[in-house]
GUSE-198159 format. One record per residue: residue number from 0; residue in one letter; x, y, z of N, C-alpha, C in turn. Coordinates in steps of 0.05 Angstrom, whole numbers. Example, Ala and Ser with C-alpha at 12.3 -4.5 7.8 and 13.67 -1.06 7.14 Angstrom:
<atoms>
     n   res     n.px     n.py     n.pz    ca.px    ca.py    ca.pz     c.px     c.py     c.pz
     0     A      264     -114      156      246      -90      156      264      -66      156
     1     S      257      -45      142      273      -21      143      258        1      157
</atoms>
This chain:
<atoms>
     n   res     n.px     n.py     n.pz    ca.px    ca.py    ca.pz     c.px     c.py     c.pz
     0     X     -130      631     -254     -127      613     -231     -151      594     -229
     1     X     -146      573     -213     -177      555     -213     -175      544     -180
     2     X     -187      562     -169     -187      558     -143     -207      534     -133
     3     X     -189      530      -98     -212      499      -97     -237      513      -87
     4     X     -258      508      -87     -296      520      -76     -299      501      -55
     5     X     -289      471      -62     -306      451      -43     -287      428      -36
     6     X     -290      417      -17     -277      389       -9     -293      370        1
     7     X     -294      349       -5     -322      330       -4     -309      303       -1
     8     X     -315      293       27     -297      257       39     -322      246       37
     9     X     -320      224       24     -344      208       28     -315      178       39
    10     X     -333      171       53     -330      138       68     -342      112       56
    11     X     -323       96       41     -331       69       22     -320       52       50
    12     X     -333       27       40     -324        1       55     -327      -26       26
    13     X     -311      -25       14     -311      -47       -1     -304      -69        0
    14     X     -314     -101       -8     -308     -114       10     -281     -135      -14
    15     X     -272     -150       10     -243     -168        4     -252     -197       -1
    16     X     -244     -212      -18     -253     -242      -25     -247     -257        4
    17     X     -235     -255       25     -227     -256       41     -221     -240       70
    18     X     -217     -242       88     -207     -225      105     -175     -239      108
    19     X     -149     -213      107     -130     -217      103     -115     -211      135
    20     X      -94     -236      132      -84     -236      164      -55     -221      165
    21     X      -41     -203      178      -15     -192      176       -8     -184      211
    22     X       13     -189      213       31     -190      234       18     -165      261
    23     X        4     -151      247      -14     -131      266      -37     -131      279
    24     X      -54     -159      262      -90     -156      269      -89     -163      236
    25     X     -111     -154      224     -130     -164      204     -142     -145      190
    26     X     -148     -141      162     -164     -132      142     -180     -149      143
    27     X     -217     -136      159     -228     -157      162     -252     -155      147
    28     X     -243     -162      129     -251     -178      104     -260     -152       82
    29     X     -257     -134       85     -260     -111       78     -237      -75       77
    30     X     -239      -66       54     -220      -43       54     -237      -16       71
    31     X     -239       -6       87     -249       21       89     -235       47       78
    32     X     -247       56       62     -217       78       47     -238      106       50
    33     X     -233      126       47     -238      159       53     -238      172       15
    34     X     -261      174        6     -257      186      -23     -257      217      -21
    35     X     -237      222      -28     -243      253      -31     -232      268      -63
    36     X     -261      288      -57     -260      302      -82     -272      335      -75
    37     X     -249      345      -98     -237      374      -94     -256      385     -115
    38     X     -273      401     -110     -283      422     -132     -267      451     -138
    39     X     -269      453     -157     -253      483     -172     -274      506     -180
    40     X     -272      529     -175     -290      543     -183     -295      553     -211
    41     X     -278      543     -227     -281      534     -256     -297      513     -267
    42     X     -314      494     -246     -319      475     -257     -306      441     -259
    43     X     -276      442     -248     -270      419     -245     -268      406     -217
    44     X     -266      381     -226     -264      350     -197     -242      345     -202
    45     X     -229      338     -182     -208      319     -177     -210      299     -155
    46     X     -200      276     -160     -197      253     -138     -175      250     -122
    47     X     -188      233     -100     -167      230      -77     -173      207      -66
    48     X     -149      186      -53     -159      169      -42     -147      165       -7
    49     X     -149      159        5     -126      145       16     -148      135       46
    50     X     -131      114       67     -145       96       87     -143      106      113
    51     X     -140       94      133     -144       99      156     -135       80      182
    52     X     -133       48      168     -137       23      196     -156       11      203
    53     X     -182       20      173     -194        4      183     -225       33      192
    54     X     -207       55      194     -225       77      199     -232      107      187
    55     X     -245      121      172     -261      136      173     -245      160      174
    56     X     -245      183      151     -228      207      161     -247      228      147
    57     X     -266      227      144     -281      244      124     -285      273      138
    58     X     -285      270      164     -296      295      175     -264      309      181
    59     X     -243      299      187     -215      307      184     -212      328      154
    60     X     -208      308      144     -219      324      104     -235      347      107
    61     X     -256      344      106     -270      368      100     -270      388      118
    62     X     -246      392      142     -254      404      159     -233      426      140
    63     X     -206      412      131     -192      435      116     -205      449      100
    64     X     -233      457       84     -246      473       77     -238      505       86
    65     X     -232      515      107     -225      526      123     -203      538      118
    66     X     -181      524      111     -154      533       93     -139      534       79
    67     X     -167      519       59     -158      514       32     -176      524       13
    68     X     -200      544       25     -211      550        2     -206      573       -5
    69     X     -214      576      -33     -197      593      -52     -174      590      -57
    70     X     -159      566      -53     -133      564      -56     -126      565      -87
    71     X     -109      574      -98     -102      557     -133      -85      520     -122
    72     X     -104      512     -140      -91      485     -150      -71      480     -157
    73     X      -52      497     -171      -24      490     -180       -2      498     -170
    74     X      -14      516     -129        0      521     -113        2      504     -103
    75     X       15      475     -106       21      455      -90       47      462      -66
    76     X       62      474      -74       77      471      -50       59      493      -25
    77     X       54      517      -32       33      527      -17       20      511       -2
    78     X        5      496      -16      -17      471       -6        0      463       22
    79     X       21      447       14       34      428       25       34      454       58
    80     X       47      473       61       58      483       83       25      493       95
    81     X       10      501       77      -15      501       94      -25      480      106
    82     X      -28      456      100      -38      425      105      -18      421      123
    83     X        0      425      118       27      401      140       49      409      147
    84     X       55      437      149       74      452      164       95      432      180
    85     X      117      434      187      127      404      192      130      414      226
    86     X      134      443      231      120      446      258       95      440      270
    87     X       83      454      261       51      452      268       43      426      260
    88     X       47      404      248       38      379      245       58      359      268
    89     X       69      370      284       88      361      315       53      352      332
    90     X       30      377      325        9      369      344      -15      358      321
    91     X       -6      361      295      -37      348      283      -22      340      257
    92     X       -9      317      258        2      303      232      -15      299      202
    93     X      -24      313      184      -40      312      159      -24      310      141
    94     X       -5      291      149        6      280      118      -10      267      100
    95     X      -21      246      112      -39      230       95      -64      238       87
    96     X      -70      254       99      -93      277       96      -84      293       61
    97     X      -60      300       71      -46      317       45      -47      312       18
    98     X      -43      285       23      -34      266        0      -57      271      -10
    99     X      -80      260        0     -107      256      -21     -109      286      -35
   100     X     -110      299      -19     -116      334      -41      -94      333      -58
   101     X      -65      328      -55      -46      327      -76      -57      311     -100
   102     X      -71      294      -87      -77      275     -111      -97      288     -131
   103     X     -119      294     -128     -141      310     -132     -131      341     -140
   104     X     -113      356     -134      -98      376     -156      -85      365     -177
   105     X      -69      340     -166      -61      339     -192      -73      331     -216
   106     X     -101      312     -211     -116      307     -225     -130      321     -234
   107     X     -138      357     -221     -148      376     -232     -135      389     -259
   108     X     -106      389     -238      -84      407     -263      -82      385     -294
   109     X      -82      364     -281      -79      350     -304      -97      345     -330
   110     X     -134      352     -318     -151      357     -335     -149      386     -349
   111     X     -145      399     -329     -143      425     -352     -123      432     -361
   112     X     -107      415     -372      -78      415     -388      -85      402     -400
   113     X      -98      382     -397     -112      362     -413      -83      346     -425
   114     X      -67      332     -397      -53      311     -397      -56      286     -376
   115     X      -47      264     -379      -40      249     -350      -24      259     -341
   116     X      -14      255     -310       -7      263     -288       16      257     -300
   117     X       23      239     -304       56      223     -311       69      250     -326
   118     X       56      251     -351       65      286     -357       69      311     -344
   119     X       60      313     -325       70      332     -304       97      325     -291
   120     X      100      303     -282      116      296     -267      144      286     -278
   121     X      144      296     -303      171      295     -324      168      269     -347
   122     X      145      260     -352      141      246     -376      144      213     -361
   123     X      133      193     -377      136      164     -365      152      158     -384
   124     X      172      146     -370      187      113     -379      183       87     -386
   125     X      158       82     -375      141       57     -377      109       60     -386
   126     X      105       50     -403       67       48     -405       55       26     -386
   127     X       69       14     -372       55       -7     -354       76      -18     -329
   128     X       64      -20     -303       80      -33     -287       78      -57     -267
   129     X       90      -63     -265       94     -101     -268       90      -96     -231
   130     X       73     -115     -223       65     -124     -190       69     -151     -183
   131     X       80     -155     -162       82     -183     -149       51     -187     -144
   132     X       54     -213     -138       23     -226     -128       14     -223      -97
   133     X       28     -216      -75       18     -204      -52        4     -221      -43
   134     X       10     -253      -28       -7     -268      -13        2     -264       14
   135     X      -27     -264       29      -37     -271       47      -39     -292       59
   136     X      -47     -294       88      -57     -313      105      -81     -303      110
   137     X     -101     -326      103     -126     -307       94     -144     -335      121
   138     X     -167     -309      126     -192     -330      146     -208     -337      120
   139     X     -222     -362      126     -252     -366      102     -262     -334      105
   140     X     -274     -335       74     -304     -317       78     -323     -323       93
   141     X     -327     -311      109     -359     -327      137     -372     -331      124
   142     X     -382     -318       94     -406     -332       86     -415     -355       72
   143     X     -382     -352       48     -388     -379       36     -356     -394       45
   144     X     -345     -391       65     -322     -409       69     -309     -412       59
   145     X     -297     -411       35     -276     -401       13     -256     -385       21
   146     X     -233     -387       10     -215     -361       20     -195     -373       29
   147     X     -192     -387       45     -183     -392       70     -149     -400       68
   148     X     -127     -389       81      -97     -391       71      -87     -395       99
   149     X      -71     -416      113      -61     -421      126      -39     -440      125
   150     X      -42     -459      114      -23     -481      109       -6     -484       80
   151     X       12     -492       81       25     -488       61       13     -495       32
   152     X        4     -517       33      -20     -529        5      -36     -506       -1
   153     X      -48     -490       16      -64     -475       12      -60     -453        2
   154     X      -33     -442       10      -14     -420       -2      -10     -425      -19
   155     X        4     -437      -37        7     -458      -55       -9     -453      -73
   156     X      -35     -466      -69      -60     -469      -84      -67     -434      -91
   157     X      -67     -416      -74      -71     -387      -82      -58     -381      -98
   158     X      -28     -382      -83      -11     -372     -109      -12     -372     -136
   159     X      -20     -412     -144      -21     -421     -168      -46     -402     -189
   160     X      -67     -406     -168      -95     -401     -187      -83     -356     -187
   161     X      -72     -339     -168      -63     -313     -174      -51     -314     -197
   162     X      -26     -327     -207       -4     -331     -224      -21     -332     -253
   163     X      -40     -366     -252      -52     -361     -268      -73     -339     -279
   164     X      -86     -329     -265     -100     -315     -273      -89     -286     -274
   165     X      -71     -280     -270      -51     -246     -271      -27     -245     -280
   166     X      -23     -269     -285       10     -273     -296       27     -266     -284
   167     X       32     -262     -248       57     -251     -237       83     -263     -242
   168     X       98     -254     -242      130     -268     -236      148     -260     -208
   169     X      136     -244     -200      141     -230     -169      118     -244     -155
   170     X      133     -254     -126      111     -266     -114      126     -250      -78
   171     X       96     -250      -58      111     -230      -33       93     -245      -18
   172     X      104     -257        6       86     -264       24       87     -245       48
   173     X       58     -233       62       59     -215       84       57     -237      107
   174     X       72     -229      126       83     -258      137       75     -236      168
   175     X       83     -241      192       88     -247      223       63     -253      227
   176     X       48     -272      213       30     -285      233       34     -307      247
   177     X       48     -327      229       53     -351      245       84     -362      254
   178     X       92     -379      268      113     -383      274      130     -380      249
   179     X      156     -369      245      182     -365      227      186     -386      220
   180     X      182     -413      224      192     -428      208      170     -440      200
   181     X      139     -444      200      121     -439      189      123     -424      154
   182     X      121     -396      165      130     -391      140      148     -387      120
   183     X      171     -399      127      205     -407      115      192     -434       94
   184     X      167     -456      113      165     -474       99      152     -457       75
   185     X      137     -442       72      119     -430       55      139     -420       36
   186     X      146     -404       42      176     -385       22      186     -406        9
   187     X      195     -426       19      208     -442        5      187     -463      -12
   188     X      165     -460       -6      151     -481      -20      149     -465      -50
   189     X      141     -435      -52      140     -417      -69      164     -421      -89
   190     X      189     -419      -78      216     -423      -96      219     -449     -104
   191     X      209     -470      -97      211     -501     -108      196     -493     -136
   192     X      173     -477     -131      153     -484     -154      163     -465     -176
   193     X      175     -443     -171      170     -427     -196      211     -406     -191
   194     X      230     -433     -192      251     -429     -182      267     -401     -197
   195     X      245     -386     -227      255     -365     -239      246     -344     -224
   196     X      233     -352     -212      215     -318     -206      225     -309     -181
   197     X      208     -291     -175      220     -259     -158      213     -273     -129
   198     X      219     -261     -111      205     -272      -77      216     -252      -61
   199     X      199     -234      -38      206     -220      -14      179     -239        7
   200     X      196     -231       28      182     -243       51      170     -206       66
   201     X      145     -205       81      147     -179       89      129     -188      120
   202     X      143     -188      145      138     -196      168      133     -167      183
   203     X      125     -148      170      121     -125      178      124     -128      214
   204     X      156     -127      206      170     -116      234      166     -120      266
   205     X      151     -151      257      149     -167      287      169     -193      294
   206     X      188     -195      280      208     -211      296      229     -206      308
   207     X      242     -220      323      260     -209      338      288     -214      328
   208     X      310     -198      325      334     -206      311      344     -234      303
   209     X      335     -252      321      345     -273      323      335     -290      307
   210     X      305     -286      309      288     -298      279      288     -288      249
   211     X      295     -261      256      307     -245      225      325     -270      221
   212     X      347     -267      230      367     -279      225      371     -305      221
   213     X      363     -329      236      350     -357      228      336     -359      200
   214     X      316     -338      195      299     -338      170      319     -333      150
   215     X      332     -305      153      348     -298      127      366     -321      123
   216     X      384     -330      139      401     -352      129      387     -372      119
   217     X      368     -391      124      346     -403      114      332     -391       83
   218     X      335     -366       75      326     -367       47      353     -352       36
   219     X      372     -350       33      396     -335       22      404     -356       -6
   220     X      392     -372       -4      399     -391      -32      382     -382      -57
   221     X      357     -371      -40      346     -371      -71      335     -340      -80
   222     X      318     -338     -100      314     -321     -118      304     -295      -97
   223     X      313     -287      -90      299     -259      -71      304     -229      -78
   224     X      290     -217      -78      288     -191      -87      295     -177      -65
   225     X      282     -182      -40      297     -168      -11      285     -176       13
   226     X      290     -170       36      277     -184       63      272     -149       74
   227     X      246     -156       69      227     -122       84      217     -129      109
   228     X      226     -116      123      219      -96      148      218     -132      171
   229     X      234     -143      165      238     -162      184      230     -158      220
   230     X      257     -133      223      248     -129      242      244      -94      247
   231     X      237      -88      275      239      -57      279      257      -42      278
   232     X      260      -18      266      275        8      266      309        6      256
   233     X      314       26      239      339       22      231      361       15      252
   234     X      367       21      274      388       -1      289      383      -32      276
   235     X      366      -42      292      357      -76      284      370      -88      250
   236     X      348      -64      237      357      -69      210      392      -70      201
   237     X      407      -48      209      425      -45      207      442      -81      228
   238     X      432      -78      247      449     -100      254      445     -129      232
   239     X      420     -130      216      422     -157      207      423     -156      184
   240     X      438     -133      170      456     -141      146      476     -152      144
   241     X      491     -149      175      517     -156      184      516     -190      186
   242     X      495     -203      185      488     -233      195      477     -241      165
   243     X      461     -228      144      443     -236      129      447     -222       97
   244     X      454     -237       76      458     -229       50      441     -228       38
   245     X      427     -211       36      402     -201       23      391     -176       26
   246     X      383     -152        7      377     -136       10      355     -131       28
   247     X      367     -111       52      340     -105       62      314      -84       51
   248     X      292      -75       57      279      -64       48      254      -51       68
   249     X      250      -29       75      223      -16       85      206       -3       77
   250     X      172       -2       90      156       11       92      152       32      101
   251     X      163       12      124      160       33      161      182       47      172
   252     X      208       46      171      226       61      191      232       82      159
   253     X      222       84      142      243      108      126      214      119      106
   254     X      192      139      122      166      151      107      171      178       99
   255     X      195      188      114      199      221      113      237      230      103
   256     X      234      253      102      260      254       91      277      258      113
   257     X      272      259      134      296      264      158      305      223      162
   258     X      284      214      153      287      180      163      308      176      132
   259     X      291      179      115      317      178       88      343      190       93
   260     X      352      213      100      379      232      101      393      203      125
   261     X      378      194      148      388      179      163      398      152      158
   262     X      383      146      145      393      114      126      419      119      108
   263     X      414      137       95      441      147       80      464      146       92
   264     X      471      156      121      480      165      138      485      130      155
   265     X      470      114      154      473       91      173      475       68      160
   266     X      462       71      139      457       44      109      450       20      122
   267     X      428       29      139      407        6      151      382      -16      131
   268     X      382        0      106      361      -11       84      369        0       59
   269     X      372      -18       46      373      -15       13      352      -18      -12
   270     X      342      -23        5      308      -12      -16      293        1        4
   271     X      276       18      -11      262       41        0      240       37      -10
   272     X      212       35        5      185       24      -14      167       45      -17
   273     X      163       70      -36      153       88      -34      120       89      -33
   274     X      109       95      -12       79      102      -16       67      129      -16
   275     X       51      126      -33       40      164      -46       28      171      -23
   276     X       10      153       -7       -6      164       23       14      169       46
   277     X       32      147       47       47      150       74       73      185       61
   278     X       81      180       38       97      207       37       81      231       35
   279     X       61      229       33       40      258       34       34      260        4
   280     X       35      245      -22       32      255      -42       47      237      -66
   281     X       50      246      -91       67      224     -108       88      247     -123
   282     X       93      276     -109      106      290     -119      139      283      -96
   283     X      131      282      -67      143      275      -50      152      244      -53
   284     X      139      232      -70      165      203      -67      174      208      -97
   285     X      172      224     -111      184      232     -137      212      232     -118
   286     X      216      263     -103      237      269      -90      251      246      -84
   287     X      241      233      -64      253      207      -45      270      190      -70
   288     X      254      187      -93      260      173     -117      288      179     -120
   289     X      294      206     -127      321      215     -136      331      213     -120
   290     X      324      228      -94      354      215      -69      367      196      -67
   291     X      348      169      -64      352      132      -67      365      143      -92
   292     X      361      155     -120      377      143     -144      409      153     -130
   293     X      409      178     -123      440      195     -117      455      177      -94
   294     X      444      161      -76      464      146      -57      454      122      -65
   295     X      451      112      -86      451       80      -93      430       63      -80
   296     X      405       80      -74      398       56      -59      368       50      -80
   297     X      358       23      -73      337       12      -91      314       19      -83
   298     X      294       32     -110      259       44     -108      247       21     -109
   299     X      214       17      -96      195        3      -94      175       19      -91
   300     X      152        8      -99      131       22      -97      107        3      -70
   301     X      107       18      -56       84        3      -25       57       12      -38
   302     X       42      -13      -25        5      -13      -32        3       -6        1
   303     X      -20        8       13      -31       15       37      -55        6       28
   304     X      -65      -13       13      -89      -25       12     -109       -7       -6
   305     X     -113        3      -26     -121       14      -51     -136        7      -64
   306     X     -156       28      -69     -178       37      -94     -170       33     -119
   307     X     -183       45     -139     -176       45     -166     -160       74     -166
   308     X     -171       85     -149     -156      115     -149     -132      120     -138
   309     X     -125      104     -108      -95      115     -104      -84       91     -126
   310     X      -95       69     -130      -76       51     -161      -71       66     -177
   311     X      -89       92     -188      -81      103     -208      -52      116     -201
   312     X      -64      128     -177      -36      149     -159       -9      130     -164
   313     X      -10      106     -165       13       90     -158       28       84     -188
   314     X        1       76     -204       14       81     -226       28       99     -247
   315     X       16      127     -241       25      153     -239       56      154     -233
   316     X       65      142     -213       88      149     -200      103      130     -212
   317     X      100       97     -217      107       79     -227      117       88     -257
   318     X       96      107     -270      108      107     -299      137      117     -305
   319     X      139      145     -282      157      164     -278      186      163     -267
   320     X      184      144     -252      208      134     -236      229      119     -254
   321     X      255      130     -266      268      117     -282      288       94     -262
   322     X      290       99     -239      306       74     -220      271       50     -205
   323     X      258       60     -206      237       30     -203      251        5     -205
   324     X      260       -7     -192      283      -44     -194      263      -60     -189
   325     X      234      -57     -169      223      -84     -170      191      -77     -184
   326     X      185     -102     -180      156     -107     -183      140      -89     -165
   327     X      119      -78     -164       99      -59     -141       83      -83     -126
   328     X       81      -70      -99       62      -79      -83       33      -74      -99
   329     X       16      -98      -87      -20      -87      -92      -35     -104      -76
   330     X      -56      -90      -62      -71     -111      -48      -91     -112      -69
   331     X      -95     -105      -92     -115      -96     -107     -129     -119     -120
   332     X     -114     -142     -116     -123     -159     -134     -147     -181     -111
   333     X     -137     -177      -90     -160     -187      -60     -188     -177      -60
   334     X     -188     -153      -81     -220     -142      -82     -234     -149      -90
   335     X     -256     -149      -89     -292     -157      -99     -299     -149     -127
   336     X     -289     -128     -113     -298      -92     -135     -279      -72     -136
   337     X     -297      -57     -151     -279      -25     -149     -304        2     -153
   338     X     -292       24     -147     -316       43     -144     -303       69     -168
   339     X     -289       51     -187     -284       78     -210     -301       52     -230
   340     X     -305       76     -253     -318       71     -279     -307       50     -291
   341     X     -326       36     -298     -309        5     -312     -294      -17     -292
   342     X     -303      -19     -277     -294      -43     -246     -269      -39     -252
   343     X     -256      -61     -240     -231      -64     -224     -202      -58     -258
   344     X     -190      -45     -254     -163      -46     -276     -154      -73     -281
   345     X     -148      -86     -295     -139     -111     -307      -99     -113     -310
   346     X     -100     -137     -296      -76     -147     -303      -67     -163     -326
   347     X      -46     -157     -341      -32     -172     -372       -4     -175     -365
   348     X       -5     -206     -365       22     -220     -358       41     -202     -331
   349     X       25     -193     -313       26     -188     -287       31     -156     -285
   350     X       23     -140     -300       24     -112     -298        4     -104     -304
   351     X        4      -70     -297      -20      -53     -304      -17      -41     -319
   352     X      -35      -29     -339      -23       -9     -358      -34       21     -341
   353     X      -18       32     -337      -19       65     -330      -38       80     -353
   354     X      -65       99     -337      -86       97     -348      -75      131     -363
   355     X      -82      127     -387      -74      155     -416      -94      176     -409
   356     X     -118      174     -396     -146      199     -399     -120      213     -381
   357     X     -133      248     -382     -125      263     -370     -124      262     -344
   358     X     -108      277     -331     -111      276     -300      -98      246     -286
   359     X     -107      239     -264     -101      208     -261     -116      188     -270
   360     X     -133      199     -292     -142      180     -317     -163      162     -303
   361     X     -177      169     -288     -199      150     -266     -225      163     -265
   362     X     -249      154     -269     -273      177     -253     -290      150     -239
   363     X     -300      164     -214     -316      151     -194     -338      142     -208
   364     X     -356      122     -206     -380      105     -211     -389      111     -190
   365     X     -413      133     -195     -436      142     -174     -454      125     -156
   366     X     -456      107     -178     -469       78     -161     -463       56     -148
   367     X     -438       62     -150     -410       45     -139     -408       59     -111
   368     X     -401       82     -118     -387       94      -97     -418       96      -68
   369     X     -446       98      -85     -466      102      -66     -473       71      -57
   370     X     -470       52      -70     -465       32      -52     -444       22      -36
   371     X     -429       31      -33     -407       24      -11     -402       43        3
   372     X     -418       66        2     -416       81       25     -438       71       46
   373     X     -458       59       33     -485       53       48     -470       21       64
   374     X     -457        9       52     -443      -14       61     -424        5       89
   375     X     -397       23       89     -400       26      104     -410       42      134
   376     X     -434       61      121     -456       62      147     -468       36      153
   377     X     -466        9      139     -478      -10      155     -457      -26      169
   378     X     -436      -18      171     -416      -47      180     -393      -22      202
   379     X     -393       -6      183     -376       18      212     -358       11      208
   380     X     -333       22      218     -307       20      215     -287      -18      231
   381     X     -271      -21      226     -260      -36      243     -233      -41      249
   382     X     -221      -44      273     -200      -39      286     -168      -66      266
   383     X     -162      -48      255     -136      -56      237     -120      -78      265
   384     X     -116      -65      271      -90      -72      299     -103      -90      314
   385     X     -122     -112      306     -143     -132      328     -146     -153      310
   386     X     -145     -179      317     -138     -199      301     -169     -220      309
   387     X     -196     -215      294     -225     -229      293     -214     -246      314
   388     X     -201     -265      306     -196     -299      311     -181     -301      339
   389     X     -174     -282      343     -159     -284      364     -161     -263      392
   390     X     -190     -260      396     -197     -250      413     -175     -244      442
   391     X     -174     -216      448     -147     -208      477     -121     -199      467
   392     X     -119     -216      441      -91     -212      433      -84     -185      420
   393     X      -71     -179      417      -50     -154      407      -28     -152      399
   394     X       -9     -142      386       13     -146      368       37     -129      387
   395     X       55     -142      393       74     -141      408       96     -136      380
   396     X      117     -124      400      142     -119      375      165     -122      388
   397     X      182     -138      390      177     -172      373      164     -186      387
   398     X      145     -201      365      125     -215      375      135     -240      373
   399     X      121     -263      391      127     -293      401       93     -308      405
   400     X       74     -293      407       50     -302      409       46     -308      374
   401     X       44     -329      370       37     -336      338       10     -349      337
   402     X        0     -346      314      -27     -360      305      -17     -385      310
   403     X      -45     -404      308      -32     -431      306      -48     -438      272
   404     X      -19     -447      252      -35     -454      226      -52     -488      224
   405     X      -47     -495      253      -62     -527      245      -90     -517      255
   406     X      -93     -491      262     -125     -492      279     -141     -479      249
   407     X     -163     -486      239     -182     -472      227     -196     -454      244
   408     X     -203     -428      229     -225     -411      249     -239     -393      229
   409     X     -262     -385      238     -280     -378      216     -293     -351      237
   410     X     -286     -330      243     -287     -310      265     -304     -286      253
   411     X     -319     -284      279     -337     -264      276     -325     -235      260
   412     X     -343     -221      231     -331     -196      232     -345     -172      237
   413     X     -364     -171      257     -380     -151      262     -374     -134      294
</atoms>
């Protein structure tokens, strides 16, 4: 057996070329992510990643020490009902908590098998997987003013210099910041320019049916992969298939399997965007995987804003998945840096190659990881759901308070 001895959260704050704007508040200008790593009393590490909003979970993590030590590593489902009991997590939800130790066994099991993960998980299909380009509405960097994405030229201009430099053919704009037809002009400025390629809009679930609906008929002509999370909760969704020809797709109303068995049951969304943190793990959207394959519905892979380590996690799952239909989410490409060995993973003609070392094929950079933890004890956490620029405000569902894109603003992030 190789039982766990230790669990160890350390807190990074790494920073973003930008601070990124989305329908909730702001990534301000920075990722805060929770590293955790699992010791074995044999001698091995495993990694873990996953976020927070902006906040801090380290002492959450290590508090499971408590009922997880001595555990075996390759008692994952064990794991799972100790961590997240689906009763007992009614008063203390550690799904996402889960996930990271899933990740970090499997990266254990995987070294001392001395395979990648992908081989556990029934062999990969793919050596590499293909990502849309993921723009933003971005504030300048406060320091050197750069950055800055509001207006359509400027979108535009990102896009062009992303494309070039990563080769996407999938392009996704994270949209409810500004007025709907604001960014309709945008979507559509995207499909003038590059009328082969892929396009989802993702307004993470702040408009109101009526603007779903205006929007969708407004892009139903051209190249679209799907319209995600338009608006709230499978009713809504379900009502604006009935108005709108285009696949829908979520993040948010379908994370667990009682929300999956329900979609089946209502056929409110036809793509399903799987994330390794929000399902508790990358063995649990394996599952979700096959379900979506058995009632026809379409796999995606969701970014929650990612390290080199849950990327590995993603790619892990990416290799494995023989129904995968689109391109993957990544915020990954908005980073500075990275805090595994050998900086940031590299994009070729808009994919990653899924990493071959054992385990999830990643090890932390000590000097990496000790400077951005010191980064964030100096900067502290910051509130996801609060928008710098827009001091009072707060994100309503459906929302009608919009940015304004003719104003410049360059907003405090401390």
């Amino acid at each position: 057996m190789t039982r766990i001895a230790r669990i160890q959260a350390t807190p990074v704050t790494v920073p973003l070329e930008a601070p990124l704007r989305h329908s909730n508040g702001a990534h301000w200008g920075r990722f805060v992510r929770t590293l955790v790593e699992i010791e074995t009393d044999d001698g091995y590490r495993g990694l873990g990643e996953f976020g927070g909003g902006g906040q801090a979970a380290s002492q959450a993590v290590e508090s499971l020490i408590s009922l997880l030590q001595g555990h075996d590593v390759f008692r994952l489902e064990a794991m799972r009902f100790a961590v997240c009991n689906p009763t007992a997590s009614l008063y203390n939800n550690r799904t996402q908590l889960h996930a990271a130790l899933e990740f970090a066994c499997l990266d254990i099991i995987g070294q001392k098998l001395r395979v990648p993960v992908s081989e556990l998980l029934g062999g990969r299909v793919r050596d590499a997987v293909a990502f849309a380009s993921y723009l933003f509405f971005r504030y300048p960097d406060p320091v050197s003013g750069e950055g800055e994405v509001r207006t359509v030229d400027q979108l535009m201009a990102h896009a062009r210099a992303l494309k070039a430099e990563h080769g996407f053919t999938s392009h996704k704009i994270k949209g409810g910041v500004f007025d709907p037809a604001h960014e309709l002009a945008c979507y559509r400025a995207l499909a003038a320019a590059w009328p082969q390629d892929r396009l989802r809009h993702d307004p993470n679930c702040a408009w109101s049916l009526a603007d779903a609906i205006r929007f969708g008929r407004g892009i139903e002509d051209l190249n679209n992969d799907y319209f995600e999370d338009p608006v709230w909760g499978m009713p809504q969704m379900a009502r604006l298939r009935e108005f709108v020809r285009i696949p829908t797709a979520t993040n948010t109303v379908i994370v667990n399997f009682e929300q999956l068995a329900a979609n089946v049951t209502q056929r409110a969304v036809d793509v399903v965007l799987l994330d390794t943190t929000f399902w508790g793990g990358i063995r649990p959207c394996i599952k979700a995987a096959g379900i979506c394959e058995t009632f026809g519905l379409g796999v995606a892979v969701h970014s929650s804003g990612e390290l080199g380590v849950q990327l590995a996690t993603m790619l892990q799952l990416g290799a494995v998945v023989p129904n995968l239909g689109y391109a993957a989410d990544a915020h990954y490409h908005h980073l500075r840096d990275d805090v595994i060995v050998g900086g940031k993973m590299r994009y070729h003609d808009g994919r990653i190659a899924v990493p071959t070392g054992h385990g999830l094929g990643v090890s932390l950079d000590p000097d990496k990881v000790a400077q951005y933890h010191e980064l964030f004890l100096e900067l502290g956490p910051y509130p996801y759901d609060r928008d710098p620029g827009r001091p009072g405000w707060y994100p309503l569902v459906p929302q009608s308070d919009w940015g304004d894109p003719d104003l410049p603003l360059r907003p405090s992030l401390t």
